[in-house]
C-alpha positions in Angstrom: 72.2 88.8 18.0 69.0 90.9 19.2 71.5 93.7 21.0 73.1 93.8 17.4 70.1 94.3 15.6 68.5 96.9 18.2 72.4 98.5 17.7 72.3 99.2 14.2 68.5 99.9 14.0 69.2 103.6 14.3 71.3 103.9 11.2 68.5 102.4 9.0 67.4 104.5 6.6 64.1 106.6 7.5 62.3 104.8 4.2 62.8 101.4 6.6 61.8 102.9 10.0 58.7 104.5 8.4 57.3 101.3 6.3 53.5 101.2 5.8 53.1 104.1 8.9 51.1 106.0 6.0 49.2 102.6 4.9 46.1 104.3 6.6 46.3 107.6 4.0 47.1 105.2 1.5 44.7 101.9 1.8 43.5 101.0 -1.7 39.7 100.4 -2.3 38.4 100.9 1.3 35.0 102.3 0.1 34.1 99.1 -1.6 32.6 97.5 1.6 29.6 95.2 1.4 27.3 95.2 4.2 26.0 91.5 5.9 22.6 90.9 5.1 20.9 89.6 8.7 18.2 88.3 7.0 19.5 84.8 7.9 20.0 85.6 11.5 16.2 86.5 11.7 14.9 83.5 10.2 17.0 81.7 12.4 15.4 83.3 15.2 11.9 82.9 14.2 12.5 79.1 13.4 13.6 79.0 17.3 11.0 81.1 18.4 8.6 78.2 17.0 10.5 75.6 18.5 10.2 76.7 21.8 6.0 77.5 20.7 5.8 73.9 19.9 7.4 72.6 23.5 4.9 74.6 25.5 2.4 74.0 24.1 2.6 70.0 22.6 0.9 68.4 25.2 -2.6 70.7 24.1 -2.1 69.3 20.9 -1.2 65.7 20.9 -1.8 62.8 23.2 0.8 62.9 26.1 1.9 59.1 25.2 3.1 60.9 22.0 5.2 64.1 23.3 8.8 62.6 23.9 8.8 61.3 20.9 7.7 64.2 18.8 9.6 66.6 20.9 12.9 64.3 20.7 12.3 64.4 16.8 12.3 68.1 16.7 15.2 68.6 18.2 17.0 66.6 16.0 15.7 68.2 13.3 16.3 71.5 15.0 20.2 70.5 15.5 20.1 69.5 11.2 19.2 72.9 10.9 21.3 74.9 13.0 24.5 73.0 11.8 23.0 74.4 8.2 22.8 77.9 9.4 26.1 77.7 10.7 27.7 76.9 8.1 26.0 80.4 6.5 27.0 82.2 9.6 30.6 81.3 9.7 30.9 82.3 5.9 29.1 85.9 6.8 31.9 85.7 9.0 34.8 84.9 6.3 33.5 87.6 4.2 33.6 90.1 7.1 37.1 89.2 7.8 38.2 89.8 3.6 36.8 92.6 3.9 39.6 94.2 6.5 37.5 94.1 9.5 39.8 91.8 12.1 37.8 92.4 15.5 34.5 91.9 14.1 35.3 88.7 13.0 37.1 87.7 15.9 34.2 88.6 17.8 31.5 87.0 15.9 33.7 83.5 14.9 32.9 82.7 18.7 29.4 83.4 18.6 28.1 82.1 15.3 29.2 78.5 16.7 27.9 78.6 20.1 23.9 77.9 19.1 24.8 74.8 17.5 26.6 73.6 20.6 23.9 74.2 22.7 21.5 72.4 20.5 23.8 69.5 20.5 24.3 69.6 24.6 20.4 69.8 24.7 19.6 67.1 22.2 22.7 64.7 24.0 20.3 65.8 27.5 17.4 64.6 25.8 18.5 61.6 24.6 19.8 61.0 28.5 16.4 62.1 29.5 14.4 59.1 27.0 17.3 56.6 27.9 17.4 56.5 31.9 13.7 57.9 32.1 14.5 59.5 35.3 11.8 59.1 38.4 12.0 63.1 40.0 8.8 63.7 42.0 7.7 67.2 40.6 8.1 66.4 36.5 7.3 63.6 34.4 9.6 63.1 31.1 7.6 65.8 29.1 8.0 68.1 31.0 11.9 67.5 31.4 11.7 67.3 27.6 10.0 70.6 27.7 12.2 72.5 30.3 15.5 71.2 27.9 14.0 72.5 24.8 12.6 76.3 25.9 16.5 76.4 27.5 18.3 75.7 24.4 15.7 77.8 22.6 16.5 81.0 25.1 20.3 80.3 24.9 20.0 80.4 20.9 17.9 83.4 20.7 20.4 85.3 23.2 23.1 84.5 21.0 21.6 85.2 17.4 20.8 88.7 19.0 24.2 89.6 20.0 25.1 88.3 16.4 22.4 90.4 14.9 23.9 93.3 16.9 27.1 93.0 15.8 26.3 92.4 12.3 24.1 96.0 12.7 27.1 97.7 14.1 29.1 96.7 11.0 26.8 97.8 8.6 26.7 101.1 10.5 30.5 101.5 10.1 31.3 104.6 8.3 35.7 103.9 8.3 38.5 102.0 7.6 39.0 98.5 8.0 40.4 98.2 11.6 43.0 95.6 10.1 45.0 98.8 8.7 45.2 99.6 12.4 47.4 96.7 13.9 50.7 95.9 12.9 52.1 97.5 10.3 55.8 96.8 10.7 57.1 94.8 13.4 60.6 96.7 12.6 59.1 99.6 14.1 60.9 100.9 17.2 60.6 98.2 19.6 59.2 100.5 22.2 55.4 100.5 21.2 55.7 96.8 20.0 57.6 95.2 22.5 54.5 93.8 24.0 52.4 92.4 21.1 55.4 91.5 19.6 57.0 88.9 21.6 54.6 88.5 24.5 51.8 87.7 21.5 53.1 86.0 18.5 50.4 83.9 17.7 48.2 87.0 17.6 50.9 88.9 15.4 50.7 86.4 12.8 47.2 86.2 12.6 46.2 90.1 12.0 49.2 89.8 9.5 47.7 86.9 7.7 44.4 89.0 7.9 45.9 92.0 6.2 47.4 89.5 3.3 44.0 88.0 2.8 42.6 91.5 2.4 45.1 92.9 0.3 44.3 90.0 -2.2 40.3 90.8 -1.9 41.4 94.8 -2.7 43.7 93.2 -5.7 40.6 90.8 -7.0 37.9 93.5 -6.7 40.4 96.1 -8.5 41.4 93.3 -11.2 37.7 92.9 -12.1 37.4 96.8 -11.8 40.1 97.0 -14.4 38.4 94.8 -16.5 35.2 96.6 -16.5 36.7 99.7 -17.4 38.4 97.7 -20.7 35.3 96.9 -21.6 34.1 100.4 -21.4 37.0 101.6 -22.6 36.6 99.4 -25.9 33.0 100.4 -26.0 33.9 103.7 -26.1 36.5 103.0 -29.0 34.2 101.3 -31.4 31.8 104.2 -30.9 32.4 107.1 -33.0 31.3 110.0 -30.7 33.2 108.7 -28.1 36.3 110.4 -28.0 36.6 112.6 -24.5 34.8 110.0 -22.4 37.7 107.7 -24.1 40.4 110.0 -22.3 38.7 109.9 -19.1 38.3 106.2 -19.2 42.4 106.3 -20.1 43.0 108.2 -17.2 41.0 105.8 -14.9 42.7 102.8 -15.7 45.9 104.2 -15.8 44.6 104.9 -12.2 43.8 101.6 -11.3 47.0 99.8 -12.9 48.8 102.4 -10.4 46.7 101.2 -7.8 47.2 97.7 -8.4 51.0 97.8 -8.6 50.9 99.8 -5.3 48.8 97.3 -4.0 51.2 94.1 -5.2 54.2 95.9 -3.7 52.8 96.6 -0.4 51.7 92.8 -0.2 55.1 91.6 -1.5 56.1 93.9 1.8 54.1 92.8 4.1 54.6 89.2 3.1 58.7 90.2 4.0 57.7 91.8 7.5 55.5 88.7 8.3 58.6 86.6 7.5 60.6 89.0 9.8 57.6 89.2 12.6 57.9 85.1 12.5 62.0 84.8 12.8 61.9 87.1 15.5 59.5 85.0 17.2 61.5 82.5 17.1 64.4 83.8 17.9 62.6 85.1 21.1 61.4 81.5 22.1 65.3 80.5 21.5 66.3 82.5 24.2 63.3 81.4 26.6 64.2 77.7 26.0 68.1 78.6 26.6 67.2 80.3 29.4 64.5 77.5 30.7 67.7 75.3 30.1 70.1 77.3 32.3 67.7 77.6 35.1 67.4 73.9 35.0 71.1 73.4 35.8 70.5 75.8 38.2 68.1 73.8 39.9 70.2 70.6 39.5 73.1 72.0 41.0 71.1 73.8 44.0 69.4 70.2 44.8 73.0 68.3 44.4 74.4 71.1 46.9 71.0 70.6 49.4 72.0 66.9 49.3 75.8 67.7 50.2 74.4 69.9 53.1 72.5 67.0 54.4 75.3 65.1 54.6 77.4 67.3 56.6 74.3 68.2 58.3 74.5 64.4 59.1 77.9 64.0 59.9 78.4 67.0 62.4 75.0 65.8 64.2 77.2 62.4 64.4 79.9 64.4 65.5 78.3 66.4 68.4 76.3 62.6 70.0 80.1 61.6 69.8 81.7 64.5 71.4 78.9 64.3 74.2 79.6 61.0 74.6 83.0 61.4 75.5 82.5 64.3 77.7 80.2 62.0 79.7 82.9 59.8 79.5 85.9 62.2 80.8 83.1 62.8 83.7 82.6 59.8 85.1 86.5 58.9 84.7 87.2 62.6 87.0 84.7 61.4 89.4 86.5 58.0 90.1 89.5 59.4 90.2 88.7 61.7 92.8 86.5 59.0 95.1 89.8 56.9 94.6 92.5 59.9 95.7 89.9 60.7 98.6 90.3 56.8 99.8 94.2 56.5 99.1 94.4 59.6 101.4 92.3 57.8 104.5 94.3 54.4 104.3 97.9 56.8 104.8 99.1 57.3 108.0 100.2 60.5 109.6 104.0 60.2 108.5 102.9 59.6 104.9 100.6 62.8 104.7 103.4 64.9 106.2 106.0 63.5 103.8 103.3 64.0 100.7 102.6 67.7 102.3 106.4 68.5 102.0 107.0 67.0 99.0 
């Protein structure tokens, strides 16, 4: 079925073979970017910066009978608030990805969870720390406490600033949503796609899903943009002075309906290639499972014909103690029958031996 369909691939027409290759000279609404505020990041970091203030120096301010306990409390308090902030982060993140920009947010969806999971591995260490109350010779609780909370503070900060960085590298971004830049057609010559396309299906999928979700953010920003420019447009046609700006506006969303039909087709498209990009993945894990089959027989019959060897091996080791045996045998039968010729010729007399000589 696949040599079939790579057969008649060269007598498609050129309009097939070519689908969305000029997507990138024609990507609707690419200037319409929003940059990520980090203002949240910051705070963030500042709110850990004090947490990890407060564990150095708690024992200068409060009675030492009182420091597990208040630095047990903060922590939990810290971990309320980083699950808070993550929940902000990871929808910084969503936005980032409807906006067309695939790598970023597969770079930050990674990093926006991790400061939450090291508050909650710290706070599950001091909970350890408060139950067993371990004896070490060098710290007393506190200080334990204390070594567990600058730790998940450092860990935290590290992270927020490689999220801050990425966030500022975003905002710096002067092109094109690298989403444009994956797959466009998985019916493109299999040559430059042979890779991605059946050795990373999962991935396929996802970058195609990606370019759906942000061909429905273009269509919702150009939707209200067409709406905007109606109500200009009827602005302009209760005014009475209002007549060339009228044509311009005319123009404009005349514009913008082209650009949203454009836009509906190309996701109707792509919504057809993803169906395509999926069967062929499927049809690719077919043949791994037929062939995973066939190699199993294979196996079966190779250990049904190592057992068969082993028998013969068996049988022919049988055979050879046997046929040892027996030559043993036939050697001990020659040598009495030569020890009994050698007496039967001393018990004959001389007449006897001359008669057996001529005979």
């Amino acid at each position: 079925m696949s040599a079939e369909r790579h057969g008649n691939s060269p007598s498609a027409s050129l309009e097939e073979n070519t689908m969305f290759v000029d997507i990138l000279h024609e990507a609707p609404l690419c200037g319409h970017r929003k940059r990520r505020s980090v203002f949240g990041a910051v705070v963030y970091c500042v709110i850990l910066a004090g947490y990890a203030v407060l564990g150095a120096i708690a024992p200068i301010l409060i009675h030492h009978k009182l420091v597990p306990s208040l630095l047990s409390s903060c922590d939990v308090a810290l971990l309320i608030v980083t699950g808070t902030f993550q929940q902000y982060f990871v929808s910084q993140v969503q936005k980032i990805r409807l906006q067309g920009y695939y790598s970023f947010s597969q770079k930050l969806k990674h990093i926006v969870r991790l400061p939450f999971a090291i508050t909650a591995y710290g706070t599950a260490a001091m909970l350890l720390v408060m139950v067993w109350k371990p004896q070490i010779r060098f710290l007393s609780i506190s200080a334990l406490l204390r070594i567990i909370m600058l730790t998940e503070a450092v860990c935290a900060i590290s992270f927020m600033s490689v999220y801050i960085g990425y966030l500022h590298q975003y905002n710096s971004l002067d092109s094109q949503p690298d989403i444009l830049k994956s797959l466009y057609s998985p019916l493109q010559p299999s040559s430059s796609l042979e890779g991605l396309r059946y050795h990373d299906g999962g991935r396929l999928s996802d970058q195609q899903m990606a370019l759906l979700q942000y061909q429905r953010e273009n269509l919702h920003f150009m939707s209200e943009e067409i709406l905007r420019l109606q109500e200009c447009l009827s602005k302009y046609e209760r005014s009475t002075d209002g007549s060339t700006p009228q044509v311009d506006l005319a123009h404009m969303l005349a514009a913008r309906e082209q650009e949203l039909r454009t836009v509906s087709a190309e996701m109707n498209q792509l919504q057809t290639e993803l169906r395509l990009a999926q069967s062929l993945i499927a049809e690719r894990d077919s043949e791994v499972q037929r062939v995973r089959n066939t190699n199993s027989q294979y196996v079966e019959e190779n250990e049904r014909l190592r057992a068969i060897l082993g028998e013969w091996s068996t049988r022919a080791a049988k055979l050879e103690r046997a046929l040892a045996v027996e030559r043993l045998s036939n050697l001990e039968l020659q040598k009495k029958l030569s020890t009994s010729r050698r007496n039967q010729s001393r018990g004959e007399s001389p007449e006897q031996r001359e008669s057996h000589r001529a005979a």
